[in-house]
N, C-alpha and C positions, 0 to 999 in steps of 0.2 A: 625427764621433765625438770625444768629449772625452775626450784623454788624461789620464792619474792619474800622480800620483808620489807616494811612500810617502815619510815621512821617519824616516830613519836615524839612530842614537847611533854615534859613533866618527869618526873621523878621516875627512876627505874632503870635497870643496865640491858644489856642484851642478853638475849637468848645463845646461849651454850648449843654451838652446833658442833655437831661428830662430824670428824673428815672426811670420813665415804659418804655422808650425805650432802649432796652438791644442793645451796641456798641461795638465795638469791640475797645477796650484803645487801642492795641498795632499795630503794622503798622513793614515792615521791617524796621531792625535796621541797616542791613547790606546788602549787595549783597547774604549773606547764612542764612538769619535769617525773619522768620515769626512768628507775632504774632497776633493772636485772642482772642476775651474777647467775651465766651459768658454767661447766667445765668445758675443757677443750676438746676436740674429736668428736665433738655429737655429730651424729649420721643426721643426714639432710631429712626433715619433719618433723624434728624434735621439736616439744613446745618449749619456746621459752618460758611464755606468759600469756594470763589473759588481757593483753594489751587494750580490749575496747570497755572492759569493765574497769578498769584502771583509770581510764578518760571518763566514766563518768557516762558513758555511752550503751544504753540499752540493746538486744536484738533488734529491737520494732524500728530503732532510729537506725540504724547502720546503713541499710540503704539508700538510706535520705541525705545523710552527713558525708558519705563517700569517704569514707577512711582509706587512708592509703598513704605512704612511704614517702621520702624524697627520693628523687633521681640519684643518691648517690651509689656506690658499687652495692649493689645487692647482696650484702649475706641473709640480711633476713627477710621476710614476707609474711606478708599478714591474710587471716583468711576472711573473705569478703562476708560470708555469714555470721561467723561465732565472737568475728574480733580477734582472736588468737595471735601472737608472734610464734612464728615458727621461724626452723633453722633452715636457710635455701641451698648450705653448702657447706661443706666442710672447714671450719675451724682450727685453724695450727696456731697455737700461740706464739708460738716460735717462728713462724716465717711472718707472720702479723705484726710483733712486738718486741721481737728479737730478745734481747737479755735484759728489757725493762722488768721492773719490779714489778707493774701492774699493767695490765692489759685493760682496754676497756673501746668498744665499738661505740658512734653516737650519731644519730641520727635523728630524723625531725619525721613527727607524724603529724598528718594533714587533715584536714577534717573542712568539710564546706556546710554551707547553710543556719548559721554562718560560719564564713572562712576562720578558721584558726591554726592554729601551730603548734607543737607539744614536742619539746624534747625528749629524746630517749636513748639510754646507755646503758648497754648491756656492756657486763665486765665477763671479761674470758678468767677464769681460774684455769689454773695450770694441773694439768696430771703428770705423774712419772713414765712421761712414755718416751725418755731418755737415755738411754745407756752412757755411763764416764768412758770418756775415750780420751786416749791419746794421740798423739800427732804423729809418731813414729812407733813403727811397730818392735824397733828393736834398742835399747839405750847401750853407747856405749861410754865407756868411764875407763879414762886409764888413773891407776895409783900408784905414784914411784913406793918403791920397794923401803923407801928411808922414810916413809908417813908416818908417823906414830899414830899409837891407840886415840881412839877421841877424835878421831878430823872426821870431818863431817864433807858430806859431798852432797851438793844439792841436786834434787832429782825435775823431772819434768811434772808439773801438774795436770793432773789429770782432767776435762773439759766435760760438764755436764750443762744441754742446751736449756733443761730444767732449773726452775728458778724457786726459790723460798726453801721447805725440808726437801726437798724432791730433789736439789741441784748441793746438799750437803755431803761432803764426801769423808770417807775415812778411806785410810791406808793398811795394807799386807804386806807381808813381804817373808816371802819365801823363808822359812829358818836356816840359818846358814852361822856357824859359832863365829869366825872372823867379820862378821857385817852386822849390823843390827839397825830399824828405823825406831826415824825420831821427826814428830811433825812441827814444821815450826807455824804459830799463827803468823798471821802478816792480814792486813787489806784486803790484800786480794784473796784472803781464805789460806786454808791449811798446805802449806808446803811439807811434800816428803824429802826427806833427807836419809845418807846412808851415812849410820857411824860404823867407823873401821875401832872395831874390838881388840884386835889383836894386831901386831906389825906383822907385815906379809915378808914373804922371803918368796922372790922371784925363780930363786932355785929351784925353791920345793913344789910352786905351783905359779904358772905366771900368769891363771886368766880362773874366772868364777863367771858362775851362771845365775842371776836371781828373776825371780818373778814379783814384781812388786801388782799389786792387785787395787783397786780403786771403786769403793762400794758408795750408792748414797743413800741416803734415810728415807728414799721412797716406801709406796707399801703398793707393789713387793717392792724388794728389794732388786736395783739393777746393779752389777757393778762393769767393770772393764780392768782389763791386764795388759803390762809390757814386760817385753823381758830386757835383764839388764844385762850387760856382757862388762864383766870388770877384769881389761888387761893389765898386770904388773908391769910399771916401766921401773926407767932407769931414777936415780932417786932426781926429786927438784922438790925441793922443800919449802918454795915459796909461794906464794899462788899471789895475782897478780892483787890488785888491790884499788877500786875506783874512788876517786877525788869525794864522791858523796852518793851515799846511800840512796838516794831517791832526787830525780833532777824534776825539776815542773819549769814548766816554757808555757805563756797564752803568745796563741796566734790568732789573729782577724782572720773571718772566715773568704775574705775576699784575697786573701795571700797567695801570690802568686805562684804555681809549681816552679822549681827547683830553687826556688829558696831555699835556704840553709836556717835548718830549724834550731840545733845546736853544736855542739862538737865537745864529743867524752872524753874521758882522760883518764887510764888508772898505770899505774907503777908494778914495778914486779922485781923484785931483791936480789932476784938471781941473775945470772951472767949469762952471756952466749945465749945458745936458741933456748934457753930456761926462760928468758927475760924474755924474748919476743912474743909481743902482745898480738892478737888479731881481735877484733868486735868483730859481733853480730849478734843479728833479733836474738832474743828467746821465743817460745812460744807463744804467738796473738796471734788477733782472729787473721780472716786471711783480710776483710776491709782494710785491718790497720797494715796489714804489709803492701797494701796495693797502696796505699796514699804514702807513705812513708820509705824509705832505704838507705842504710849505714853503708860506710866505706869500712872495710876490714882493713885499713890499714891505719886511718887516718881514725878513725870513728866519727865522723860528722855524719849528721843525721840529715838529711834532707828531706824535704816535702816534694813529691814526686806526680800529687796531684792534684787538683783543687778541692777545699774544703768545704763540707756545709753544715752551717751551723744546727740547720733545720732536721739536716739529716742525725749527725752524731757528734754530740757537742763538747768530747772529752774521748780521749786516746788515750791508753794506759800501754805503755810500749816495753816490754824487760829488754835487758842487755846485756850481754856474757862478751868478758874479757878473756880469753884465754892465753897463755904463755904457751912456750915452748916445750914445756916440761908435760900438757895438759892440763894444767892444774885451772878453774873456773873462778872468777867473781862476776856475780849479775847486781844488778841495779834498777832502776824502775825511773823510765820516765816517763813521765805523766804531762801529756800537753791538751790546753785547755782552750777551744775553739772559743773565739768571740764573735759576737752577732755586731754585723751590720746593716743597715736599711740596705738590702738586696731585694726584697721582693714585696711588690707592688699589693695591694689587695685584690681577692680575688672575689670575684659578684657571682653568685649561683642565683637565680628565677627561679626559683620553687613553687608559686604557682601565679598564673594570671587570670584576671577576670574581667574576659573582652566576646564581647562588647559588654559597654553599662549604659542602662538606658541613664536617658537624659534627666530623668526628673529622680534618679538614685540622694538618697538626703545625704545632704554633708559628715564627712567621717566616714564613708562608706570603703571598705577596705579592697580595693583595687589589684592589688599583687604583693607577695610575702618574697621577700629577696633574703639572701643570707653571705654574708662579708667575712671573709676570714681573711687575717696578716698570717703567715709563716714566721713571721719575725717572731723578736720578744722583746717584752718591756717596749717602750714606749715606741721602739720600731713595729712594733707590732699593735700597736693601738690606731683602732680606726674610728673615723666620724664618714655619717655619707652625709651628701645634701643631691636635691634636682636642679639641674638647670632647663632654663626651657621656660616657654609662657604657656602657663597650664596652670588651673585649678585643681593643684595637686600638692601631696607633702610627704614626706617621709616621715617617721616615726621610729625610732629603736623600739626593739621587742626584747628578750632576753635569748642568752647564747649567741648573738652575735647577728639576730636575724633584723628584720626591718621592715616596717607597715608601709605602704603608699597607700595613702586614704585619700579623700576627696577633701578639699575645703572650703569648696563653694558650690551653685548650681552649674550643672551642665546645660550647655545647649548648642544640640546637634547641627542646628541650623546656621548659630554661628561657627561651629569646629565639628565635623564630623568624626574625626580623631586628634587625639591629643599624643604626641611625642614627646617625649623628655630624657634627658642620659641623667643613670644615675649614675654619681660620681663620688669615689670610696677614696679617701687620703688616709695616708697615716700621717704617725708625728714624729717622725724619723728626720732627720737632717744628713742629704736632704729630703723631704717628705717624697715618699712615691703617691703615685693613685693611678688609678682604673677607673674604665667607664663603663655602661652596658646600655645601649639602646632601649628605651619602653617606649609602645608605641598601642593608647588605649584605642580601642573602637568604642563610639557612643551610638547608639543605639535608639532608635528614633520614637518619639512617644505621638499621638496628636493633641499636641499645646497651640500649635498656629491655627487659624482659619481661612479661610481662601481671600484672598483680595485683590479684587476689582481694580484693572490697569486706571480705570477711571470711576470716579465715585456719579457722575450720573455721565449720558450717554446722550447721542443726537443726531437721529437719522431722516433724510430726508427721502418722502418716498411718491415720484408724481402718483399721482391718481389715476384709474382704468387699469390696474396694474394686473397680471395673471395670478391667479392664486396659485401658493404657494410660492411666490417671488419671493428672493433671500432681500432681508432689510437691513439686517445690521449681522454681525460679528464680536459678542463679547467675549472677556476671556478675564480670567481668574486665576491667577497663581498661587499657588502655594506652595509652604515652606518646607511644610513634612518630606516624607520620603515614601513609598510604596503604595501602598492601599491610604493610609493618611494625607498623602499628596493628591490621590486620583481625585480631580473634580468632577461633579456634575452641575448641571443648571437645571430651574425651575423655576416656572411663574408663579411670582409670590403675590401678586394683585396689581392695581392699580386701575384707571379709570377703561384699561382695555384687558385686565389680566384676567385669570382664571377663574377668578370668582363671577366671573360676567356669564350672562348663558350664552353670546356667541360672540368667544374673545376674536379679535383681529388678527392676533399675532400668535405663534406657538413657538417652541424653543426645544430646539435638538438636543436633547440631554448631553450630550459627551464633545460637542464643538462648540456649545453656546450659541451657535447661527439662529438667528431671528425668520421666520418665514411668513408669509401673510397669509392667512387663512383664507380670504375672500380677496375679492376689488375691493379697491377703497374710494368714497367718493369725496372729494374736496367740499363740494358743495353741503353733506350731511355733517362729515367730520374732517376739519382742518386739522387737528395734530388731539395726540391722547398720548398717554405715559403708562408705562409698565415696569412694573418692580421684577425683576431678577434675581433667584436663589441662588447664588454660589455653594453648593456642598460639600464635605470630603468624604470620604473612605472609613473615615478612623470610627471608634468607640471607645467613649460618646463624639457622635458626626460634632463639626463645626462648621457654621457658615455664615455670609455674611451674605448683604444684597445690595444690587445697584439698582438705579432709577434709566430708565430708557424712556427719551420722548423721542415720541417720532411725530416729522414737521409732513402732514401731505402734501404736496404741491400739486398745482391747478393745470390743469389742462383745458383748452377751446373744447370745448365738449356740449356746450351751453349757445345758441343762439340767442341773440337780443330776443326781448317782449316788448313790443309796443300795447304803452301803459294810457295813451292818448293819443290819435284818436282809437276808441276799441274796436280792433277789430269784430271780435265777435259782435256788438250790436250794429256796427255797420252792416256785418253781414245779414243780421236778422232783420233791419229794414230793410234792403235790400230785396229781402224773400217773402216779405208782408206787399210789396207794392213799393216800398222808397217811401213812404208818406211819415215810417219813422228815424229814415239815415240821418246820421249825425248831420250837421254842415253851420257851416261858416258864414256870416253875411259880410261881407266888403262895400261899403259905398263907391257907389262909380267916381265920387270925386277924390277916392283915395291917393293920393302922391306917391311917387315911390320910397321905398322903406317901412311901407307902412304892416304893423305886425297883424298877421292873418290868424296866425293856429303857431302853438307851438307842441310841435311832434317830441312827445315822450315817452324813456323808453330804457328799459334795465337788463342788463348782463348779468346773471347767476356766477360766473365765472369771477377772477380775481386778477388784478394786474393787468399787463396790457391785453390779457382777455377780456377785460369787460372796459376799456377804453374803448368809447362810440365814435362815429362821425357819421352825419349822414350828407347824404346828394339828392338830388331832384330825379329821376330818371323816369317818369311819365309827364307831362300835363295836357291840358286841353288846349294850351295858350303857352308854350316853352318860354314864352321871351315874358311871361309877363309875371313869374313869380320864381323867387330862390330860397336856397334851404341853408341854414346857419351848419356849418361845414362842425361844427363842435356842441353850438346854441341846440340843435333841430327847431329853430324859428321862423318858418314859414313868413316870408315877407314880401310886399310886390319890389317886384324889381324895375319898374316901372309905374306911370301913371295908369289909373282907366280909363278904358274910353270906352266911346259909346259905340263901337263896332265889335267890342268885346261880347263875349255871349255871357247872358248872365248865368247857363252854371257852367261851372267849371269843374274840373275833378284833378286831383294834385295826387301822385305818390312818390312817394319818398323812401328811399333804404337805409335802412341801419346796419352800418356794418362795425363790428367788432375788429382789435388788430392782434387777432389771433392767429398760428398757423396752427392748416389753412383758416381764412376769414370763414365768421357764419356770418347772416345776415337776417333780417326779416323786412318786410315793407307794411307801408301804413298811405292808408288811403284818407285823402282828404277834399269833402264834399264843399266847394265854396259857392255862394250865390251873391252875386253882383248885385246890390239893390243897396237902396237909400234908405232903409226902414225894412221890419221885419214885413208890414200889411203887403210892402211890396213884393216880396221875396217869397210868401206863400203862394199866389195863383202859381208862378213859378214851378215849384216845388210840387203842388196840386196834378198840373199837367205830366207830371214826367209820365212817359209810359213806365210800364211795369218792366220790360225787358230791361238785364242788367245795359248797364253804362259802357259793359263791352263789347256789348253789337251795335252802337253808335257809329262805331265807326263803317262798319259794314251795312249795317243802314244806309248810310251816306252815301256808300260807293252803288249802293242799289236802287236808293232814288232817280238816283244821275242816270241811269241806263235805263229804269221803269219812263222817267220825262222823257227821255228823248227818241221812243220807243210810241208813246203816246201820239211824241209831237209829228211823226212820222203819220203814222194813223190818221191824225189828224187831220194833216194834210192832206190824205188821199180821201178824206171822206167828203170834206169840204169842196175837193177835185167832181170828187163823184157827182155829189147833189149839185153843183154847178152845172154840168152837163146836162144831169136830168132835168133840170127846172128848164136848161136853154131849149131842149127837145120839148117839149111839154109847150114853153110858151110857142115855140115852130109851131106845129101841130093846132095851138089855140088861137090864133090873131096875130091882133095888135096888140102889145104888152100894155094891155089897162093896168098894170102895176104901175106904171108910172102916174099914175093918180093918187096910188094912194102916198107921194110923194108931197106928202103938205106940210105946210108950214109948221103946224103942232103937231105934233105925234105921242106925246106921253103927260103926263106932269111929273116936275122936276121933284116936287114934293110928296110926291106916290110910293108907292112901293118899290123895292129896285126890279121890281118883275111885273110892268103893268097889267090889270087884268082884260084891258078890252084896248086897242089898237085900229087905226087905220090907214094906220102908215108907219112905214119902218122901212129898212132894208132884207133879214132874211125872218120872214114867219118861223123862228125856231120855239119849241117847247120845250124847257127844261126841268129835271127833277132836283132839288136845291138839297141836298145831304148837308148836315153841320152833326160833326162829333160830338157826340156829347161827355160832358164830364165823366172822368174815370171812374169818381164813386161822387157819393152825396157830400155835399158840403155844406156846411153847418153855417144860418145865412152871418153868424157874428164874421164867419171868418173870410167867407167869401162876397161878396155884390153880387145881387143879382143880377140872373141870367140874360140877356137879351131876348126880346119878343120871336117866338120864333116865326124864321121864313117860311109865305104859303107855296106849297107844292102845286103847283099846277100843270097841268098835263095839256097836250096839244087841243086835243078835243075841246075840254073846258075853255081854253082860251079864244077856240077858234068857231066852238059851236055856233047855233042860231044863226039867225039874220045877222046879215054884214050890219054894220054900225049900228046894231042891237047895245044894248046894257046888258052887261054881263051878268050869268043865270045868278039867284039868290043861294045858290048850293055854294057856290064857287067862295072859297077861305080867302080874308083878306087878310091885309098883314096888319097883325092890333094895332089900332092905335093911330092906322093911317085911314085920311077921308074916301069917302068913294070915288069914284071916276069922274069927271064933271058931263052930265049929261051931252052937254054936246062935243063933248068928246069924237075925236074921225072914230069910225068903225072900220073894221077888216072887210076885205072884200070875200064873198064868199066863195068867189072861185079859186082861192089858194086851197081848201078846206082837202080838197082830195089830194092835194098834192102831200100835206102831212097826216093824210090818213096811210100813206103807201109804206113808211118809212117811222122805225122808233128813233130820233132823233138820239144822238147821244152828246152827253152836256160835260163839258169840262173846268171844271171851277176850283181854283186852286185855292187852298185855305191854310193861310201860317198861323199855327197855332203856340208854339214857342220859340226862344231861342236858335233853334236849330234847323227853320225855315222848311218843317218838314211839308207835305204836299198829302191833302186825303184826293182820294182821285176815284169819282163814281160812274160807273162804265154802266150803261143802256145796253142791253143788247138789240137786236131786231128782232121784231115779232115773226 
């Protein structure tokens, strides 16, 4: 488990840690920054640390805050309950860090609710789990035979992957009296060397065996062995010698392979193949022999591959001159990579927060990005910015990472997503940059409320309509989105809305369609208005409302009403006797034009439905009155005259110019007279029957008269024959006596009562109609005297040229008979005793020349 330490402001040093106990060096640096130090080779679950109590972060909160890692290569992992860093994988600090000094992992830990970031670096410590090795398993060394004591022969150093005391080496070497080691410091650490103790004699012995050994201060202890093989040559006394001890070369890392890095130089005192020099490497890693390669003959050095500075920013390359003889000189060059702006910035997403609703407040933190340059120095310095039209901003954070916040309101209905590149430069010449697509989602709140295409509305709807008939179509949009966009409708009031107990109109929640609840009638209600709920979905709902007037429109539905003359009291004189029908009086001396009645009369209807005209289309007299075709002014269309009947009856039509037309008619009673006194006996006599069997009356008088007149004729036929037999049978016609010069008086009665002379001895019964009803004497004159009835007998009784009996009725007023008056002879007496005479007396009693007609029958 990997211990932690915190680091402290204030007075005080560190804590003294033992080497086998693995601590954790680093401690927060900041309020956003964690650091752990654990060793290398931890088996996968090892804790590093308590990572979430570190952040400040409770159990209770962890699964609220969502802790968790960046995307980068996963070595560690954190556990979702306890908070914990653990190890996910095996740790080599060596294949990780290579032969840096220090090792160190860093990563960003995430936390939401709110979104934040925290840095975190855990450093690798190194164990000794390295053995010194060499590069060759076997060294060989030749030394002429003429070396003196003291020369020194440089050996190979030995190669520990471990780094700090772990990668400290010391040297062995086999004990041997002619050879002895000797370590030289340098740079690059402890070189072994052989000193030759003694001068060899190739006679005696031409070759040696050593073991040189290579331990380092791990705990344990590792070490590594080669063995030496030292052949006796022939002598060369000079060993070669290079121009300088250590060469240094910088190259820009952009330099192109087989360039020529430098070209070596060393000298060598001796002649012949003693002097001939050849180069080549010493011992480096295998990276620097792959980028780099000497000519052994020339020694030029060339760069064989491309460089990077990013990668490894310093080659340390040795060089061995050898002669002829064998004899070594090395050297060390050291070539120092430069950085150039080669690489562009690179943009990691670490985390985003999409969708955001629309009414998120300003500064609200939208996605955490993280910018790293590979470069250095100022090529490796970067700024970002957004481009794009977005209420959006970037922000640096620390460690290189970056806020996109909000900096104004959103609104979805204007952008439902917002896109922006963000865009990383450095300050390199010339500068590089990168881009990365953001692309927010916004997330819909309900801020809008529905509205009405139109703020009020206007349907027209004829009248007699089917209930349920569709009247209007309103419609509400909004701006939201989902449930907050779904509208409904409602009647919110007005003079036909919901609040009525039996509204007109109802409204289909989810189309808005208006439908009429009943008929509607023009005539009760010409137009009324309803208010309209718009609704939404959302929480808390929104809504608004419209005003809907609907216009009825009229239909012929409605016949005229004649307002003048009325019908109804028309009709109820009519049904009383006629004694109280309306009517008119016209003086007979009226002109033509002259105004009678004016026929009035109203349409319920509207427009050219209640537009009248009337016509004449009955009267008593066609030619002698016309009707005001717009007026309804009854007018003569002619003069009076005195062949005219004086009543009259006029009807008239109203008709409307509707489709189809309705109509009504209006009857009107005129009476022909000079004065009202006159136009009452009139009036007085009508019969009772209405004024529409007049006319059929008329057609049945004509056939009754001449039906009569026939009768008549044969009766008149008959009694003629009888009297001629009669007087046959009696004489000599002493009738003609009573053919005298006076026969009646003129002043008499029209029915004399005693006679003695005449033409036919007839007896009549005198019938006169009497008034319909009584009449009240203001209104009427009285009555004339009435006529005496008399009968055959009375007339013809007693003695011929008698005085007529005292029984017998005379007519008031008229004088008696004058005594010698002729008398009837008495021998007609039997002749009107055989027979009831029958009397036909025709009597005009108005107008209309009607006939009462009294039939006798025979006894």
């Amino acid at each position: 488990m990997a211990v932690r330490r915190r680091q402290r402001l204030g007075p005080g040093g560190g804590r003294a840690l033992l080497a086998a106990v693995l601590l954790c060096v680093w401690g927060r640096a900041a309020a956003e920054r964690v650091r752990y130090a654990i060793p290398e080779e931890l088996g996968r679950g090892s804790l590093v640390g308590p990572l979430a109590r570190d952040l400040g972060l409770s159990a209770d909160e962890l699964p609220a805050r969502k802790l968790r890692l960046s995307d980068e290569k996963q070595y560690f992992t954190v556990n979702e309950e306890n908070g914990n860093l653990y190890v996910n994988e095996r740790l080599d600090r060596e294949e990780m860090c290579g032969e840096s000094a220090t090792c160190s992992v860093s990563f960003e830990a995430l936390v939401h609710n709110p979104l934040n970031i925290f840095h975190v670096e855990v450093a690798i410590e190194d164990v000794n789990d390295n053995s010194p090795a060499f590069s060759k398993a076997a060294l060989d060394l030749e030394i002429g035979e003429l070396i003196p004591p003291g020369a020194r022969f440089p050996l190979e150093m030995a190669h520990d992957a471990d780094v700090g005391s772990n990668s400290l080496l010391t040297y062995q070497l086999t004990s041997n009296p002619s050879f002895s080691l000797a370590i030289k410091e340098s740079p690059e650490g402890s070189k072994p060397e052989i000193i030759l103790e003694r001068a060899l004699d190739r006679e005696q012995q031409n070759s040696f065996e050593l073991v040189l050994t290579a331990v380092d201060a791990g705990d344990p202890v590792r070490s590594g062995s080669v063995q030496i093989r030292v052949n006796v040559t022939d002598a060369n006394d000079n060993a070669p010698v290079f121009e300088q001890d250590r060469y240094r070369v910088s190259l820009p890392e952009n330099t192109a392979p087989g360039s020529e890095v430098l070209k070596l130089s060393a000298s060598d005192a001796d002649a012949g193949t003693n002097a001939r020099i050849t180069y080549s490497f010493g011992k480096m890693p295998a990276k620097a022999l792959q980028k780099f390669v000497i000519d052994a003959e020339s020694g030029s050095v060339t760069l064989q591959e491309a460089l990077d500075f990013e990668d490894t920013r310093a080659f340390s390359l040795p060089v061995e001159a050898k002669d002829g003889g064998g004899l070594v000189a090395q050297s060390m060059v050291e070539v120092e990579v430069l950085d150039v702006n080669d690489n562009a910035p690179e943009i990691t997403l670490l985390s985003v927060s999409s969708p955001v609703p629309e009414d998120a407040p300003t500064g609200t933190v939208v996605a955490v990005l993280k910018v790293r340059d590979r470069d250095s120095g100022e090529n490796g310095q970067v700024w970002c910015e957004l481009s794009g039209e977005a209420p959006l901003s970037i922000v640096a954070s620390s460690g290189g990472s970056y806020k996109v916040v909000t900096t104004g309101a959103l609104d979805r209905e204007q952008a439902s997503e917002h896109g922006v590149t963000v865009v990383a430069r450095d300050r390199g010449r010339p500068a590089l940059w990168s881009s990365r697509e953001l692309v927010l989602e916004v997330s819909d709140v309900n801020d809008n409320a529905p509205v009405f295409e139109e703020a009020a509305y206007s349907a027209y709807v004829a009248e007699n309509n089917a209930a349920g008939a569709l009247v209007l179509r309103v419609q509400a949009r909004d701006a939201d989105a989902g449930a907050n966009g779904r509208v409904s409708y409602w009647l919110a009031g007005g003079s036909a809305g919901a609040a009525g107990a039996a509204p007109l109109v109802s409204v289909e929640a989810r189309s808005g369609a208006l439908y009429a609840q009943r008929s509607l009638d023009y005539e009760q209600c010409r137009e009324f208005t309803v208010a309209v709920r718009a609704q939404d979905g959302g929480s808390p709902a929104r809504s608004s409302t419209a005003t809907v007037r609907v216009f009825v429109l009229d239909r012929n539905d409605n016949a005229p009403r004649v307002l003048w003359p009325a019908a109804a009291a028309a009709a109820a004189g009519e049904a009383a006797g006629g004694a109280a029908t309306p009517f008119e009086v016209v003086p007979r001396s009226a002109e033509a034009g002259y105004l009678v009645a004016k026929v009035v009369a109203v349409d319920a209807d509207a427009g050219r439905n209640a537009w009248l005209s009337y016509e004449l289309v009955q009267a008593s007299e066609p030619a002698l009155f016309r009707v005001g075709l717009h007026s309804g002014e009854v007018r003569t269309a002619r003069a009076v005259s005195e062949r005219d009947a004086a009543k009259q009856r006029v009807v008239a039509v109203v008709k409307d110019h509707g489709q189809p037309a309705l109509s009504a008619t209006a009857t009107l009673h005129v009476v022909l007279a000079e004065s009202l006194q006159e136009a009452l006996p009139e009036l007085s006599e009508r019969p009772a029957g209405a004024e529409e069997e007049a006319a059929a009356a008329a057609e049945l008088q004509f056939y009754l008269v001449l039906a009569l007149a026939l009768l008549s004729a044969l009766l008149v036929l008959s009694v003629a024959l009888a009297v001629l037999a009669r007087l046959r049978r009696a004489g000599p016609p002493a009738v003609l006596r009573c053919l005298g010069a006076q026969r009646f008086s003129l002043a008499g009665a029209a029915f004399p009562a005693d006679f003695c002379e005449g033409t036919l001895p007839y007896s009549y019964n005198l019938c006169v109609a009497a008034p319909a009803r009584a009449v009240p004497e203001a209104a009427w004159p009285p009555p004339p005297p009435p006529v005496p009835v008399l009968s055959a007998e009375e007339l013809l009784g007693g003695d011929s040229c008698e005085k007529p009996s005292p029984n017998c009725d005379l007519v008031e007023g008229e004088p008696p008979a004058e005594p010698d008056a002729p008398q009837v002879c008495k021998g007609w007496v039997s002749l009107f005793k055989s027979f009831r005479m029958v009397v036909i007396f025709p009597w005009v009693f108005s107008a209309w020349s009607q006939w009462v007609f009294v039939i006798c029958i025979p006894k």
